[in-house]
DRENTORKOL-3810 file (N, C-alpha, C; in nm, 4 decimals):
REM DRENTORKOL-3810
@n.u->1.8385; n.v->-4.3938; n.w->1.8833; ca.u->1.9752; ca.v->-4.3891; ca.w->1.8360; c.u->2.0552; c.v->-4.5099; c.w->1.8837
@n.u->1.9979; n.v->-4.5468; n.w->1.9883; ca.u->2.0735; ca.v->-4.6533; ca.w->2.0588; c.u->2.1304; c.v->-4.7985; c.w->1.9426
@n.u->1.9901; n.v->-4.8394; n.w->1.8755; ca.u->1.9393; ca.v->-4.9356; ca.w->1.8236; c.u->2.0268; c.v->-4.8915; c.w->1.6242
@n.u->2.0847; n.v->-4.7645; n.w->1.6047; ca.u->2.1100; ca.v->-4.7192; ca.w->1.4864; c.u->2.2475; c.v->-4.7522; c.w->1.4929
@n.u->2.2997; n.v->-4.7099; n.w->1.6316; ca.u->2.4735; ca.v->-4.6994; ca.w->1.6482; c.u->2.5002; c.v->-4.8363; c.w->1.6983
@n.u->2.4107; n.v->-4.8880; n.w->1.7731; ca.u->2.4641; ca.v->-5.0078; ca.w->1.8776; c.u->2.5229; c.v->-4.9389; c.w->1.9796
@n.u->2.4871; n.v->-4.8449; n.w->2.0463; ca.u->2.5118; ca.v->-4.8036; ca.w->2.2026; c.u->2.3933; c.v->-4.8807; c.w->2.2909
@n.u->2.4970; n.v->-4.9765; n.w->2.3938; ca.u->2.4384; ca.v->-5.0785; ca.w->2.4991; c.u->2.3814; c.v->-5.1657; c.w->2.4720
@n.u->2.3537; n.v->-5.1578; n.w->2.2821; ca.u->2.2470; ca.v->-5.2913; ca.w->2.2768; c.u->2.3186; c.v->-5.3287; c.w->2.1351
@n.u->2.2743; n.v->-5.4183; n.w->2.1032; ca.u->2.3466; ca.v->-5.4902; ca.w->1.9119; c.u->2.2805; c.v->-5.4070; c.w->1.8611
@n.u->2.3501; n.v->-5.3760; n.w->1.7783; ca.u->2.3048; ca.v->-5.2950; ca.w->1.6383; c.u->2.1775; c.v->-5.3473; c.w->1.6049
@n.u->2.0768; n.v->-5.2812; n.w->1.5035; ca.u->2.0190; ca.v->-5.2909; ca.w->1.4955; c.u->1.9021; c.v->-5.2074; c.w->1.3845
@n.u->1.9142; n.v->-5.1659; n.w->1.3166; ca.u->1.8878; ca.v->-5.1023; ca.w->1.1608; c.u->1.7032; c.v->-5.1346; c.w->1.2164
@n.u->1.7067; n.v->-5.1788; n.w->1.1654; ca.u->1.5352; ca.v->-5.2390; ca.w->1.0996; c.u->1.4743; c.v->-5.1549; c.w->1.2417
@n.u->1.5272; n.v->-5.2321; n.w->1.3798; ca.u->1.4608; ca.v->-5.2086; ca.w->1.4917; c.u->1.4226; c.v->-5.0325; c.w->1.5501
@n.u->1.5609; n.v->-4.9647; n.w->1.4642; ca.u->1.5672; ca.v->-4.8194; ca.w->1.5183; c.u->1.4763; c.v->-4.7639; c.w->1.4327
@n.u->1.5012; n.v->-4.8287; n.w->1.3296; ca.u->1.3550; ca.v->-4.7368; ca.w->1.1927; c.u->1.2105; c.v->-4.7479; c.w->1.2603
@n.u->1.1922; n.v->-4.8595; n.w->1.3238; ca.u->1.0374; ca.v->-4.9262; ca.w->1.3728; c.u->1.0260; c.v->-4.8184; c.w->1.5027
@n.u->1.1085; n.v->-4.8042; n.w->1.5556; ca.u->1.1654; ca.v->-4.6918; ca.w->1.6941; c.u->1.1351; c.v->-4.5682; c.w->1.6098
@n.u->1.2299; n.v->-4.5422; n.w->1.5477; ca.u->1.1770; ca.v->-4.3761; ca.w->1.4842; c.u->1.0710; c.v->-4.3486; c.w->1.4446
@n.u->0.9866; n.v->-4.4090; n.w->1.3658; ca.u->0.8576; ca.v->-4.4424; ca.w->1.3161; c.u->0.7637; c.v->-4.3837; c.w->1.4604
@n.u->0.7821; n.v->-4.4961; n.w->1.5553; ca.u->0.6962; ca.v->-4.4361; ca.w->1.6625; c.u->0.7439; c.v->-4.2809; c.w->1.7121
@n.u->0.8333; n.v->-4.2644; n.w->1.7203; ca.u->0.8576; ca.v->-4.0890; ca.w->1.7988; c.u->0.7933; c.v->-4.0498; c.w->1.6751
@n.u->0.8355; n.v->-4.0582; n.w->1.5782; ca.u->0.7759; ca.v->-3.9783; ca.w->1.4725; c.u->0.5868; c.v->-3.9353; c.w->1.4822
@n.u->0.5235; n.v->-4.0497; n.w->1.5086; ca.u->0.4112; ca.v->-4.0995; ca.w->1.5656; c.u->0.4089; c.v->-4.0083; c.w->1.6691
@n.u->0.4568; n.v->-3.9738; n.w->1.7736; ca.u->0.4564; ca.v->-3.8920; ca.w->1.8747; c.u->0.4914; c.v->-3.7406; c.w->1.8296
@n.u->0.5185; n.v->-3.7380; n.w->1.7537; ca.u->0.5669; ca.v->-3.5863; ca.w->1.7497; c.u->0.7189; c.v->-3.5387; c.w->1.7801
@n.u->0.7886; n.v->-3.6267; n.w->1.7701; ca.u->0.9619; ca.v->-3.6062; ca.w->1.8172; c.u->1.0358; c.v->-3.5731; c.w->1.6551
@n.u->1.0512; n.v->-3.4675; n.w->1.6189; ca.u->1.1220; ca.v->-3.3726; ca.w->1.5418; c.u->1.2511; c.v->-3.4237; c.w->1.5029
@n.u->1.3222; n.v->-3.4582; n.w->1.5777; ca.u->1.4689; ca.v->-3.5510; ca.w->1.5672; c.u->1.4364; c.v->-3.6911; c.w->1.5100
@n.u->1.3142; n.v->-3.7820; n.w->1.5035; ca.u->1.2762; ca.v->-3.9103; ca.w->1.4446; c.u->1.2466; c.v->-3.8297; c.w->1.3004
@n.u->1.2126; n.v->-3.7467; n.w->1.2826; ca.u->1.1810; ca.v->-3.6696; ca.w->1.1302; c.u->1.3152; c.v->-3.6954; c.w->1.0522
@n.u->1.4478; n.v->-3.6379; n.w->1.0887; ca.u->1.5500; ca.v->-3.6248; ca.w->1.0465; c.u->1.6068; c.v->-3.7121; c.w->1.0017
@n.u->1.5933; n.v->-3.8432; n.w->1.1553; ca.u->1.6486; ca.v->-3.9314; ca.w->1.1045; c.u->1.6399; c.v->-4.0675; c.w->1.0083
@n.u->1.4464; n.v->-4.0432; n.w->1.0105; ca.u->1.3733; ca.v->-4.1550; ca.w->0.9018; c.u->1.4346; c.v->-4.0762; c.w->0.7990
@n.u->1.4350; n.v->-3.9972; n.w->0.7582; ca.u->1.4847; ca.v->-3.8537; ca.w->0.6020; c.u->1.6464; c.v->-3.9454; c.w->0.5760
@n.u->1.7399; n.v->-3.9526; n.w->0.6943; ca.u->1.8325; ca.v->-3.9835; ca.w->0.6525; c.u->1.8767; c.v->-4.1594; c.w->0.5975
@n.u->1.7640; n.v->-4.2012; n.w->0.7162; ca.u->1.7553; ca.v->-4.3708; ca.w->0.6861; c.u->1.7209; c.v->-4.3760; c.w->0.5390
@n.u->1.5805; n.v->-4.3360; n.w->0.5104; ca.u->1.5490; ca.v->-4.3525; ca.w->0.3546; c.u->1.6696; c.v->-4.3015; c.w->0.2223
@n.u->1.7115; n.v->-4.1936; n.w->0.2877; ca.u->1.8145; ca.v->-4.1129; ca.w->0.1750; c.u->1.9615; c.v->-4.2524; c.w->0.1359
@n.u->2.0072; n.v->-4.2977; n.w->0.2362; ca.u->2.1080; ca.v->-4.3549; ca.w->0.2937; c.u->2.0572; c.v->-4.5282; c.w->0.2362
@n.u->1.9269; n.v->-4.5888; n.w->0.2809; ca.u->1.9310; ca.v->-4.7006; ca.w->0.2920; c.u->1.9594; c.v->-4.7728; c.w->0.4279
@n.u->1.9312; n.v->-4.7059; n.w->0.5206; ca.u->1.9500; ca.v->-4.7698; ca.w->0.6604; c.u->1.8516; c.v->-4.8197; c.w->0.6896
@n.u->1.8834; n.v->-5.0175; n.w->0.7052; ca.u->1.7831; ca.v->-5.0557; ca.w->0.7811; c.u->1.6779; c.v->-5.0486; c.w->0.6654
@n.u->1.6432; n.v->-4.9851; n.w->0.5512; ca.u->1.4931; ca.v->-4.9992; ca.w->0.4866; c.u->1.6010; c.v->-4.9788; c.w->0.3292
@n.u->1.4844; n.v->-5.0192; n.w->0.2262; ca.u->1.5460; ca.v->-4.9913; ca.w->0.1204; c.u->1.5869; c.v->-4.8271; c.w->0.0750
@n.u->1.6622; n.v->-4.7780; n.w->-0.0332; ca.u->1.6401; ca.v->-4.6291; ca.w->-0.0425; c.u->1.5184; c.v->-4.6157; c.w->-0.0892
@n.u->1.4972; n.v->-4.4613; n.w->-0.0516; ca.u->1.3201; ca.v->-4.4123; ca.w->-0.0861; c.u->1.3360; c.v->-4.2580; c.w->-0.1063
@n.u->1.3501; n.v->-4.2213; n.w->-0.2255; ca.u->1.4048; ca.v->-4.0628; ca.w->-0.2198; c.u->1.2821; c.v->-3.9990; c.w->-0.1766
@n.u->1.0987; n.v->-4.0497; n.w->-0.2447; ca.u->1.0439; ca.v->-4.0092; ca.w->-0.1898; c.u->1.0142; c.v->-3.9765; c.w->-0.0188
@n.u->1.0148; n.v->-4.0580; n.w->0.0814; ca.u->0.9931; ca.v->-4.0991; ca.w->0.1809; c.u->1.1115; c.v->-4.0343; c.w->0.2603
@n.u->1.2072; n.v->-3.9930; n.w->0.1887; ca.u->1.3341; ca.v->-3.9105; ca.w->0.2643; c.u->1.3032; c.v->-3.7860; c.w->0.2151
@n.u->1.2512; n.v->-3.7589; n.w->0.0948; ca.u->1.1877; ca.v->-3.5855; ca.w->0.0801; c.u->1.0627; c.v->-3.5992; c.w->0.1882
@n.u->0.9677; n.v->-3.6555; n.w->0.2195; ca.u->0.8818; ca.v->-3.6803; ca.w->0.2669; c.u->0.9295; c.v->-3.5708; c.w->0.4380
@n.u->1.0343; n.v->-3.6808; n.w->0.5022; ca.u->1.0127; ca.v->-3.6811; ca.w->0.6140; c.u->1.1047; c.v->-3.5204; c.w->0.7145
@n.u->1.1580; n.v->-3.5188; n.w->0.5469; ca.u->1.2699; ca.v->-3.4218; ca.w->0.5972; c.u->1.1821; c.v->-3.2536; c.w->0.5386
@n.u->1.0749; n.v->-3.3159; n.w->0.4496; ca.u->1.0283; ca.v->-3.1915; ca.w->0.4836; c.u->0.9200; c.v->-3.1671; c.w->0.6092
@n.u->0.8895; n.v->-3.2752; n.w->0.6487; ca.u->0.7484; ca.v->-3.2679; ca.w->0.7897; c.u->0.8818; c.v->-3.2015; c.w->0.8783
@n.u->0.9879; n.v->-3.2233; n.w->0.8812; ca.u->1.0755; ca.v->-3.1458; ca.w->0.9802; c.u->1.0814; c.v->-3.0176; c.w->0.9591
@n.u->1.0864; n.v->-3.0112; n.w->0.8442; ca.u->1.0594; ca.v->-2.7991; ca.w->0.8080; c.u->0.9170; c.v->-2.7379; c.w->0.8216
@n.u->0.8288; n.v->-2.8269; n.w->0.8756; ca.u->0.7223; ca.v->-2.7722; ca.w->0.8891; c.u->0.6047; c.v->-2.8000; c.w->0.7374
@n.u->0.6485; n.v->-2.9244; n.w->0.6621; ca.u->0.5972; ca.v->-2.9288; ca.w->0.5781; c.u->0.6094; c.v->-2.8764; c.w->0.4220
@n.u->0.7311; n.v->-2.8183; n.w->0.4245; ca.u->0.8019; ca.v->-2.7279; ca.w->0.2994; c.u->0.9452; c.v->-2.7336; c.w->0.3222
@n.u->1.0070; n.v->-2.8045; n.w->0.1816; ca.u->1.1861; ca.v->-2.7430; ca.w->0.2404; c.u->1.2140; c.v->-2.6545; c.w->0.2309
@n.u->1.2867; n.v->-2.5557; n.w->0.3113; ca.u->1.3121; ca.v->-2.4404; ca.w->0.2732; c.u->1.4231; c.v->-2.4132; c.w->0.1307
@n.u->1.4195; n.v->-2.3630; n.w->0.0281; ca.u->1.5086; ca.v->-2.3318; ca.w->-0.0853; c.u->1.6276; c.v->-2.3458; c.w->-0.0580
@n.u->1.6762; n.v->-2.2522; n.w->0.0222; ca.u->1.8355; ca.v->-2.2659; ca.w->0.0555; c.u->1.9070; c.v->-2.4095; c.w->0.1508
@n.u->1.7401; n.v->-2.4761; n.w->0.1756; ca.u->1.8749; ca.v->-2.5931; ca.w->0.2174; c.u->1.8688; c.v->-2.6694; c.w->0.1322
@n.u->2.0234; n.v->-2.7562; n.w->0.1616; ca.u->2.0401; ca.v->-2.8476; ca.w->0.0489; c.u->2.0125; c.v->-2.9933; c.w->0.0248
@n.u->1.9207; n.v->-2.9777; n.w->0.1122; ca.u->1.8005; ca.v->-3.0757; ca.w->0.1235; c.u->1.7375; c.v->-3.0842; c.w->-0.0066
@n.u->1.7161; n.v->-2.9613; n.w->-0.0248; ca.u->1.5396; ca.v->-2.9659; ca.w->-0.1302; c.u->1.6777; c.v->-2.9738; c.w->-0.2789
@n.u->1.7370; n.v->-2.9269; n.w->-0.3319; ca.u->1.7847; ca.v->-2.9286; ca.w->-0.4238; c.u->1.8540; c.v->-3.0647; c.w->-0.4974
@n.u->1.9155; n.v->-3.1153; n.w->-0.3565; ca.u->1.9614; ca.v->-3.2519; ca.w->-0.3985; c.u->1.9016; c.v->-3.3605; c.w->-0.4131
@n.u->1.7706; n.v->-3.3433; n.w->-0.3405; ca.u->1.6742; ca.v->-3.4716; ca.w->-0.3624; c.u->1.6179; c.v->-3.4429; c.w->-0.4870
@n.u->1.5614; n.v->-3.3192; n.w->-0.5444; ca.u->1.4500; ca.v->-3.2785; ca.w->-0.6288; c.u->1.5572; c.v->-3.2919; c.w->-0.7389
@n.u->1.7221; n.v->-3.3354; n.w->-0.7190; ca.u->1.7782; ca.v->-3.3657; ca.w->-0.8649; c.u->1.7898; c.v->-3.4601; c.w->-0.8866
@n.u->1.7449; n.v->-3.5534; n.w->-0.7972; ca.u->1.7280; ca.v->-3.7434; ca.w->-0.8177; c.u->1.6526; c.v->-3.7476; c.w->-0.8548
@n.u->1.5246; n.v->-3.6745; n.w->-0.8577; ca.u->1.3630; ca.v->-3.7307; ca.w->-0.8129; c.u->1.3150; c.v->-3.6714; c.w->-0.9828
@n.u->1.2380; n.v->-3.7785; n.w->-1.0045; ca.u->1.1617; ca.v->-3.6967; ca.w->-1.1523; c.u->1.0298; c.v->-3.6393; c.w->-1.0523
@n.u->0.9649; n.v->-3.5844; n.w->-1.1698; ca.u->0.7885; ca.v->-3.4931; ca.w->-1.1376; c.u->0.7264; c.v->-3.5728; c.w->-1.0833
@n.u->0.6863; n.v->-3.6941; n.w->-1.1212; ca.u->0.6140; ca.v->-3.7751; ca.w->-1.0409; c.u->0.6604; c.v->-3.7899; c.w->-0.9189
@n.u->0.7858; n.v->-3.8270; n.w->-0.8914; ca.u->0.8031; ca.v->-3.8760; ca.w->-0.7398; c.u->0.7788; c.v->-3.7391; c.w->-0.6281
@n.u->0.8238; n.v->-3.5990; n.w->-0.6904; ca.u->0.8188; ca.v->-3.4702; ca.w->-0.6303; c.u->0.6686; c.v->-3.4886; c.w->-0.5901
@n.u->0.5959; n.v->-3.4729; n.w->-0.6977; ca.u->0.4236; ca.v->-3.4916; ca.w->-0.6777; c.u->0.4105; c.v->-3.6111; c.w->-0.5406
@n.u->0.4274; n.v->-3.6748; n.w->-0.5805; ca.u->0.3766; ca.v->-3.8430; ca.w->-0.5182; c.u->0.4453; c.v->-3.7510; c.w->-0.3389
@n.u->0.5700; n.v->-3.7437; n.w->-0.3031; ca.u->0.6368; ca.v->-3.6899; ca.w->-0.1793; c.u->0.5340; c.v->-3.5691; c.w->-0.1201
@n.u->0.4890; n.v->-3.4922; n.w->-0.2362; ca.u->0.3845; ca.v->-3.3643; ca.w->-0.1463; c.u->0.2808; c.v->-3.4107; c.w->-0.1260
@n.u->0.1912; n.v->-3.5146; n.w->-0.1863; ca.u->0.0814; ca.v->-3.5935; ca.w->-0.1413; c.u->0.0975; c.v->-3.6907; c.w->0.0036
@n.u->0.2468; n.v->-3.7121; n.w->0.0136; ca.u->0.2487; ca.v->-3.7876; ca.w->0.1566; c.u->0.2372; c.v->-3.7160; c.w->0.2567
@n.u->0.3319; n.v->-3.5667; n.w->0.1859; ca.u->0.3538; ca.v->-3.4557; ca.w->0.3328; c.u->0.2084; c.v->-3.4183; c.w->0.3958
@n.u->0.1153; n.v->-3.3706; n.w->0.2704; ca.u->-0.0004; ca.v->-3.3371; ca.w->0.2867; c.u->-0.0641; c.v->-3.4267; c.w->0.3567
@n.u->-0.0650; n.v->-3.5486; n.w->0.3216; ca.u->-0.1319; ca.v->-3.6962; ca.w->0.4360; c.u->-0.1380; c.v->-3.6718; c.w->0.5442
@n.u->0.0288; n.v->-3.6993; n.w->0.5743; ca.u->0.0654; ca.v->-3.6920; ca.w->0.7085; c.u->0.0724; c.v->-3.5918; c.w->0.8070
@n.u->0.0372; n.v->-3.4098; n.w->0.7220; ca.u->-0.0135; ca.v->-3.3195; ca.w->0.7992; c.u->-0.1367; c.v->-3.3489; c.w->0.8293
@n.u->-0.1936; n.v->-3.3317; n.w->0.7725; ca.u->-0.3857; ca.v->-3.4006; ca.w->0.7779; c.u->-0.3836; c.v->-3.4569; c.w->0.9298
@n.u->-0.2922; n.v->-3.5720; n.w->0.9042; ca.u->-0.3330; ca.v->-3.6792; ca.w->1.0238; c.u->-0.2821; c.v->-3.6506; c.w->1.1342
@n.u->-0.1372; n.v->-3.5604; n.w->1.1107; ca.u->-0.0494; ca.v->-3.5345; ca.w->1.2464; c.u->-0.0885; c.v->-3.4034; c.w->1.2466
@n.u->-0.1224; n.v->-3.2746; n.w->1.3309; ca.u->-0.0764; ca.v->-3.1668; ca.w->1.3056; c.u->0.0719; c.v->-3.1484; c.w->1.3533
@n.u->0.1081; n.v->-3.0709; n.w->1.3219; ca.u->0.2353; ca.v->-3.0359; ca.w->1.3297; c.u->0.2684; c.v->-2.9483; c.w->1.4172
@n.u->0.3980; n.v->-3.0195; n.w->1.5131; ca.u->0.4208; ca.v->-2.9269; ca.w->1.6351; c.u->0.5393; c.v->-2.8223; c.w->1.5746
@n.u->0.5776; n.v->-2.6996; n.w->1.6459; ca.u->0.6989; ca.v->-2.6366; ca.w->1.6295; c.u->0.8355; c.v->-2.6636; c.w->1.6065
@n.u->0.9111; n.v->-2.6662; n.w->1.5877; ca.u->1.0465; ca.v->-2.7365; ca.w->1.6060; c.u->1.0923; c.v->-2.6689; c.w->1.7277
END
């Protein structure tokens, strides 16, 4: 977060994504959220609706849940393909990570 806000150090976009990336890599639940919001947003990386459905569902455990408004607002940007293409990443990246609890 340090590197997102510029607390103690220069701002820094690109550097906090490369940072989240690794917790994410580790298993840190809060780097889930916030790659979801970088991609959604455009922070630091280009937008990626896939890659922000992606990451924000590995935070739900791999599924968005219906009622949040997560899954509704992305899946009304996103055509079939990109929905498809986003559950093939989730599925990846369960494969490779298992998935801890929140």
């Amino acid at each position: 977060m340090c590197y997102l806000e510029g607390w103690g150090v220069q701002k820094n976009e690109k550097e906090a994504h490369r940072l989240f990336l690794l917790a994410a890599e580790g298993g840190v639940p809060g780097a889930y959220v916030n790659l979801a919001n970088m991609y959604l947003l455009g922070t630091g990386v280009s937008v990626d609706l896939i890659e922000a459905y992606k990451w924000i569902a590995i935070f739900h455990g791999g599924n968005i849940p219906a009622e949040n408004g997560w899954k509704s607002d992305l899946e009304s940007k996103m055509s079939t393909a990109e929905i498809t293409e986003a559950r093939k990443r989730i599925q990846a990246w369960i494969e490779m990570h298992p998935l801890k609890s929140n």
